[in-house]
N, C-alpha and C positions, 0 to 999 in steps of 0.2 A: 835336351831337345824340347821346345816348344809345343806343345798339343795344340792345333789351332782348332780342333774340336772345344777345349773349354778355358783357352786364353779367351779374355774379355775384349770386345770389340772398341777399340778408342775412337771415340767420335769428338773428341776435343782438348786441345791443348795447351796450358797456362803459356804466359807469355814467351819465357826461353826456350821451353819446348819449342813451340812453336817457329820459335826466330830458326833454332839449330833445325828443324825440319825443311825450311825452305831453303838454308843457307847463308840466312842473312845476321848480321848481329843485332841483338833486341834494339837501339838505336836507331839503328835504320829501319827494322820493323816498324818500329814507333812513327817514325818518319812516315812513313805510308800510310799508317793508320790518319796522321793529322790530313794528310791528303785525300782520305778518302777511298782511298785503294782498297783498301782491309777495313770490315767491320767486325770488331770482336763483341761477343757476349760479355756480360758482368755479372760474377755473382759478387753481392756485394760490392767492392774496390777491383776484386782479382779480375783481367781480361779473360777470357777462354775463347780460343779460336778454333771454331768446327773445322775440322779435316776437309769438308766439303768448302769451304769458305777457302782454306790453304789452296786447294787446288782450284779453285777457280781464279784467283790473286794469280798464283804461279801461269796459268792459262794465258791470262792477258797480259800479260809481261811482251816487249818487244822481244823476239827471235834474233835480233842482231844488235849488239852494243850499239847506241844513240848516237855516240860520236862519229861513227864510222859513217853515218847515214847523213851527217850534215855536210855541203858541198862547200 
C-alpha cells in the first residue's frame, strides 16, 4: 500500500505518460499539441506536461462526440 503521506506529489508527465493519463495515444496527443490545444514544457528536447495543463486540456474537451452534434 501506498503512503500518501511520503509518495511524491507528480506535478508533470513525459509525453506517454501523459498520452496514457488522458486516454489518448501519443499521436493524437501530438496532434493537439500542433493545434494548440496542449502546451507542454521542455526540458531540453523531452515534452513534460503539468497535471494542471492535463486537466484543463481534458476540461475543454466537447461533452458529446462532434459528429453527433453536426445536423
Amino acid at each position: 500500500m501506498t503512503d500518501l503521506a511520503t509518495s511524491p506529489t507528480v506535478v508533470a508527465l513525459d509525453h506517454n505518460a501523459a498520452a496514457a493519463a488522458v486516454g489518448l495515444s501519443p499521436s493524437r496527443l501530438r496532434h493537439h499539441v500542433r493545434l494548440g490545444d496542449l502546451t507542454p514544457h521542455f526540458s531540453g528536447s523531452k515534452p513534460l506536461y503539468s497535471v494542471v495543463e492535463l486537466q484543463r486540456f481534458i476540461e475543454s474537451l466537447p461533452t458529446h462526440p462532434e459528429h453527433l452534434l453536426k445536423v
